[in-house]
C-alpha positions as CSV (number, residue, x, y, z in Angstrom):
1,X,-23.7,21.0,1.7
2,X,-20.9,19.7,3.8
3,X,-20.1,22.2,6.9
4,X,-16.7,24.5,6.3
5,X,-14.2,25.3,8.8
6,X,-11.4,27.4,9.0
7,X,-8.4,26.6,10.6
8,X,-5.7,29.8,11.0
9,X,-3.4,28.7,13.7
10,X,-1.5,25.8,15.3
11,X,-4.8,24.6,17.0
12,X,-5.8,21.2,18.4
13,X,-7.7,20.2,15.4
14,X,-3.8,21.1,13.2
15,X,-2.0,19.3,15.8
16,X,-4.2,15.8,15.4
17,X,-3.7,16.5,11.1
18,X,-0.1,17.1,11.9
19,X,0.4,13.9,14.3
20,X,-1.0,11.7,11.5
21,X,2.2,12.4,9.5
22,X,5.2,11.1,11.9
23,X,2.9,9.0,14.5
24,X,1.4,5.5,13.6
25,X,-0.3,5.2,17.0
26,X,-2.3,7.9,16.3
27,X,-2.9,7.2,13.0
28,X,-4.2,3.9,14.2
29,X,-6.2,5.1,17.0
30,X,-8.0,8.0,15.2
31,X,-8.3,5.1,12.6
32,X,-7.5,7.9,9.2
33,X,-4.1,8.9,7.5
34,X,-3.5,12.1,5.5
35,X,-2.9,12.0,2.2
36,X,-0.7,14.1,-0.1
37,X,-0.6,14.7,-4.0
38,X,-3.0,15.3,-6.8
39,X,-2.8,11.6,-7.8
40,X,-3.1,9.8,-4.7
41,X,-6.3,11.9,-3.6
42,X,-8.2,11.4,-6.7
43,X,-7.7,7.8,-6.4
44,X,-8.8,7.8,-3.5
45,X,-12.1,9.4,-4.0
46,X,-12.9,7.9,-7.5
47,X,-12.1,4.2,-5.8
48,X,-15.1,5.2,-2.7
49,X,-12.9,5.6,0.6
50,X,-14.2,7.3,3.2
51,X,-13.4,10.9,2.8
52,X,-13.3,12.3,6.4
53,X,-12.0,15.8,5.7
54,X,-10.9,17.7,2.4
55,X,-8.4,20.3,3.7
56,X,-7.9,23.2,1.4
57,X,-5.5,26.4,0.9
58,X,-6.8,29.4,1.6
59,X,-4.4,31.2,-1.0
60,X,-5.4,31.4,-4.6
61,X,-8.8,30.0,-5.8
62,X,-9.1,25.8,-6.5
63,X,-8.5,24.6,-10.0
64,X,-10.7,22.8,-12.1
65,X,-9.3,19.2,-10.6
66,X,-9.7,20.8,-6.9
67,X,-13.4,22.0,-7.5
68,X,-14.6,18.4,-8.9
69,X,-12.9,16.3,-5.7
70,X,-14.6,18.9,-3.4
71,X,-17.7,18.1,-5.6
72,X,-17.5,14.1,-6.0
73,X,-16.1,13.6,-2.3
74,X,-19.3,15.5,-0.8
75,X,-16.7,15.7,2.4
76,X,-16.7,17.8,5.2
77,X,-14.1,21.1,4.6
78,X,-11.4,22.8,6.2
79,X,-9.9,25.8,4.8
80,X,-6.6,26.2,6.2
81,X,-3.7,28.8,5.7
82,X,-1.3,28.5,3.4
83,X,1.8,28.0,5.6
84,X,0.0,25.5,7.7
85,X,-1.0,23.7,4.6
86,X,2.5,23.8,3.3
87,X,3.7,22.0,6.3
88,X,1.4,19.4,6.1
89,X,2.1,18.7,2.9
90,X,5.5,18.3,3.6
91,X,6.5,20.7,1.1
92,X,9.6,23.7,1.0
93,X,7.9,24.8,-2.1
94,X,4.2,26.1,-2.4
95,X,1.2,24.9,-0.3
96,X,-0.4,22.0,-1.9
97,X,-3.8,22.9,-3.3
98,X,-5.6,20.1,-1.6
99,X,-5.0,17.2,1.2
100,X,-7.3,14.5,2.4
101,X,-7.9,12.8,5.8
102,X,-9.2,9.6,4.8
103,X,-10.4,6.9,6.9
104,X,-8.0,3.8,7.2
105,X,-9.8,0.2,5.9
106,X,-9.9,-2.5,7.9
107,X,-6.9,-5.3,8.1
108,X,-9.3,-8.2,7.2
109,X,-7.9,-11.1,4.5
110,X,-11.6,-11.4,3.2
111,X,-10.8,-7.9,1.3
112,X,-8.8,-10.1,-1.2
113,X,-10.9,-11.8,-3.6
114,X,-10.0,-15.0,-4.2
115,X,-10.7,-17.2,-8.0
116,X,-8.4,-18.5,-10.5
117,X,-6.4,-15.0,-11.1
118,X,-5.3,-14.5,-7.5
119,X,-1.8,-13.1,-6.6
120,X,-1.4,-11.8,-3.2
121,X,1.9,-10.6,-2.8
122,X,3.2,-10.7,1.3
123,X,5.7,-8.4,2.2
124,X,6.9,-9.5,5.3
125,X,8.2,-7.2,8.0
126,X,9.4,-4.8,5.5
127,X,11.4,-1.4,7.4
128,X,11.1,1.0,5.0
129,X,7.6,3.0,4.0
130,X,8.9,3.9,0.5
131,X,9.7,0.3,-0.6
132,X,6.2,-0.7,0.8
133,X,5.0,1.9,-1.1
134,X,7.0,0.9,-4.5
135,X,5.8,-3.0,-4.0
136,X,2.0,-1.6,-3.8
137,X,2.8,0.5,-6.7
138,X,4.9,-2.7,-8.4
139,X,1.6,-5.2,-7.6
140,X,-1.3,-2.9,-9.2
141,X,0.9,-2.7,-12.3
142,X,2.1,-6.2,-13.0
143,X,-2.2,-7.5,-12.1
144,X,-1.7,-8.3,-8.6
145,X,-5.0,-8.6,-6.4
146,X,-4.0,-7.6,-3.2
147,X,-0.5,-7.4,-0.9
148,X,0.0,-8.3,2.6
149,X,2.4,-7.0,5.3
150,X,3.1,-9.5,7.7
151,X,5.0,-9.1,11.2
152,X,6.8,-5.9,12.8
153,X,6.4,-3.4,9.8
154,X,6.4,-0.3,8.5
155,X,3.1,1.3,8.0
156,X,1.7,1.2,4.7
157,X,-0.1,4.6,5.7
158,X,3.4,7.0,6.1
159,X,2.9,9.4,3.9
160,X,6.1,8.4,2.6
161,X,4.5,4.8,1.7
162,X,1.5,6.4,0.5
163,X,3.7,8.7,-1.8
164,X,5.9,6.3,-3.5
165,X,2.7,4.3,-4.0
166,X,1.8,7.1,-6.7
167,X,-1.7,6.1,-5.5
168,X,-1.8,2.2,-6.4
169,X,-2.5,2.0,-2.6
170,X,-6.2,3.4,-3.1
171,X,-6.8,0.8,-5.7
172,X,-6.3,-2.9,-4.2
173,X,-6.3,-4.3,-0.9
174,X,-3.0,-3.7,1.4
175,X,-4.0,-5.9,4.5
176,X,-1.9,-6.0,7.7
177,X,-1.9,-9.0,10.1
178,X,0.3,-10.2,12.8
179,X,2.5,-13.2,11.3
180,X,2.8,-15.5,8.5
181,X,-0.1,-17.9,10.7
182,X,-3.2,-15.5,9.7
183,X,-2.3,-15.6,5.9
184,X,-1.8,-19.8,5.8
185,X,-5.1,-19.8,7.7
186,X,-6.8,-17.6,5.1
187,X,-5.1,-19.8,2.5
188,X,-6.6,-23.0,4.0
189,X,-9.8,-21.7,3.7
190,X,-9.8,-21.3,0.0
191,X,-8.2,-24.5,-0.3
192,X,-11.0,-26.1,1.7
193,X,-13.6,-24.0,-0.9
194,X,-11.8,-26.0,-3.6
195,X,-9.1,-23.0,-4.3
196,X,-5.6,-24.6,-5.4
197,X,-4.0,-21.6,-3.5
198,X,0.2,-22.0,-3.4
199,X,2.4,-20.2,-1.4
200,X,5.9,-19.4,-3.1
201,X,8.5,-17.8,-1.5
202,X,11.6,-15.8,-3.1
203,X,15.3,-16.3,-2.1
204,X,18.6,-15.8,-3.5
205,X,19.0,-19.3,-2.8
206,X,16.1,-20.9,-3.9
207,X,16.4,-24.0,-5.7
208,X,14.5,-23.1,-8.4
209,X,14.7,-20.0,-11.1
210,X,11.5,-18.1,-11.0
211,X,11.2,-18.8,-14.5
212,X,10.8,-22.5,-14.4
213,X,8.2,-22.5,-11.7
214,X,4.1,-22.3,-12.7
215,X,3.1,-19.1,-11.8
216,X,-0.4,-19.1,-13.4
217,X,-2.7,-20.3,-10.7
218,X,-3.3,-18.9,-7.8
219,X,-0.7,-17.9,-5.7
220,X,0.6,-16.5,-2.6
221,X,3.8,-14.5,-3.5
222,X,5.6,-14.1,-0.2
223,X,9.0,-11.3,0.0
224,X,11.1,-11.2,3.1
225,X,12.6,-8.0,4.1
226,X,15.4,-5.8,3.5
227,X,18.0,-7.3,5.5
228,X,16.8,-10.7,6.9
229,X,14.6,-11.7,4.0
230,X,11.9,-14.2,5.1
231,X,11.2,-15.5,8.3
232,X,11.7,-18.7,9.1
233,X,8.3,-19.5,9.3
234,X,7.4,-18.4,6.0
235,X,10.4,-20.3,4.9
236,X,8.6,-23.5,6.1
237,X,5.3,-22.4,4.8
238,X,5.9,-22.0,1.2
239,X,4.8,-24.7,-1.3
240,X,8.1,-23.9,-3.1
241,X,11.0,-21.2,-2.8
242,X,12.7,-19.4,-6.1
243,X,15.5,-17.5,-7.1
244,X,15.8,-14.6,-9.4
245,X,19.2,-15.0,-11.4
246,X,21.5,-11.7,-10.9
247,X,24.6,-11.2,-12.2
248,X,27.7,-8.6,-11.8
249,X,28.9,-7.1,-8.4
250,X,25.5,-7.1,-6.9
251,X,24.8,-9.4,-4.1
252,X,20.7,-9.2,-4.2
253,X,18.2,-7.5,-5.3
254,X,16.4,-4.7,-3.2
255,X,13.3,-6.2,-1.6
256,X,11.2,-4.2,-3.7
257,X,12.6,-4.5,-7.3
258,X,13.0,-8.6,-6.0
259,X,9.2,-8.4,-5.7
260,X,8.9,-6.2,-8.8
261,X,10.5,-8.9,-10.9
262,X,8.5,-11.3,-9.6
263,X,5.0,-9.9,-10.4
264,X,6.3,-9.2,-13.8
265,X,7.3,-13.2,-14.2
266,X,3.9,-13.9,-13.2
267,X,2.5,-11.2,-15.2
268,X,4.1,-12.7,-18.5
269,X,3.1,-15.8,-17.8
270,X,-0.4,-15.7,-17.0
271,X,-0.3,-13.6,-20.2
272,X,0.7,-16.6,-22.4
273,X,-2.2,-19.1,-20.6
């Protein structure tokens, strides 16, 4: 049986749980993110990632769902008090039931599988956790197989990214790397392996509507940011740049819903092949 702690007070051990929540650098270095909500955590044990530590509340006894992650994660244990619990769940209202430390995966491109349905979405320097969070959510709905953030980023293990990722994060690859030059080279590879990868890039200027371009083979969906949109060099990367037609007093699209409607053109029209 896994060994049980107990943690009652504002020790060491709740200070490193408590810094993976605001601090990326320590999240990185201890190399594990906490993770919040009923959904996320039972994604992440019934997809097989490494469940460091299962904290749990020492009020009331676990329900039903609580008892069969303790039993299928075979994790170490922490019972912690309520009021510590509650704030590392980040919550005014009751303690959550359950958290998870879970170890983070490694940024490596070779976690995307490549073949004739591939569509990586890359997200690149994105500022804000949640819409990372909503693309992750947007690409494991609309079939995507993996998504990429690229450059100066916001972490895709915030708790606020995790949340608004309802879980999709624990079920396809998110892959960090430093620039748009890792992804290319990755691309170039499966090229070279007989892959017809293409990279297409969205803009509110591209020349052509999303609609008109192919979407069905595989592809490398690239999304700029919030404010800047893409980088230049992913600008001079893509195979081809597109638009998605808006209309009324809106001048774009968030980055998020952009990428949104993009997995779902692609979605539709792989649908019809």
């Amino acid at each position: 049986m896994p060994r049980t702690m107990r943690i009652s007070t504002r020790n060491a051990t709740f200070q490193q749980w408590e810094a993976l929540l605001t601090n990326r650098n320590k999240r990185q270095r201890a190399g594990e993110f906490l993770v919040q909500g009923v959904r996320p955590i039972s994604l992440a044990v019934e997809r097989g990632w490494e469940i460091r530590t299962l904290l749990a509340s020492d009020g009331p006894g676990l329900s039903k769902w609580g008892r069969e992650v303790i039993e299928t994660a075979g994790a170490p244990r922490a019972v912690v008090a309520a009021e510590l619990m509650r704030e590392l769940g980040s919550k005014d209202e009751d303690a959550p039931e359950l958290l998870a430390v879970v170890g983070l995966p490694p940024d490596d491109l070779t976690r995307l599988t490549p073949g004739a349905n591939l569509l990586v979405v890359v997200f690149d320097r994105p500022t804000t956790p949640g819409n990372i969070g909503t693309l992750v959510r947007s690409a494991d709905a609309f079939g995507a197989t993996g998504v990429v953030v690229t450059g100066h980023a916001a972490d895709p293990y915030d708790p606020k990214a995790v949340r608004a990722s309802t879980g999709s994060l624990f079920a396809l690859p998110v892959v960090r790397v430093p620039s748009h030059r890792e992804v290319l080279d990755w691309a170039g590879g499966l090229r070279a392996d007989g892959v017809p990868v293409q990279v297409v890039g969205t803009d509110e200027r591209g020349p052509v509507e999303i609609a008109e371009h192919d979407l069905t083979g595989p592809t490398v969906l690239a999304v700029g940011n919030e404010t800047h949109g893409l980088s230049a060099g992913w600008r001079e990367a893509c195979d081809q740049m597109v638009r998605i037609p808006i209309t009324g007093a809106a001048s774009s699209l968030n980055a998020a819903s952009a990428a949104s409607v993009a997995l779902y053109e692609a979605a539709r029209q792989r649908r019809r092949v």
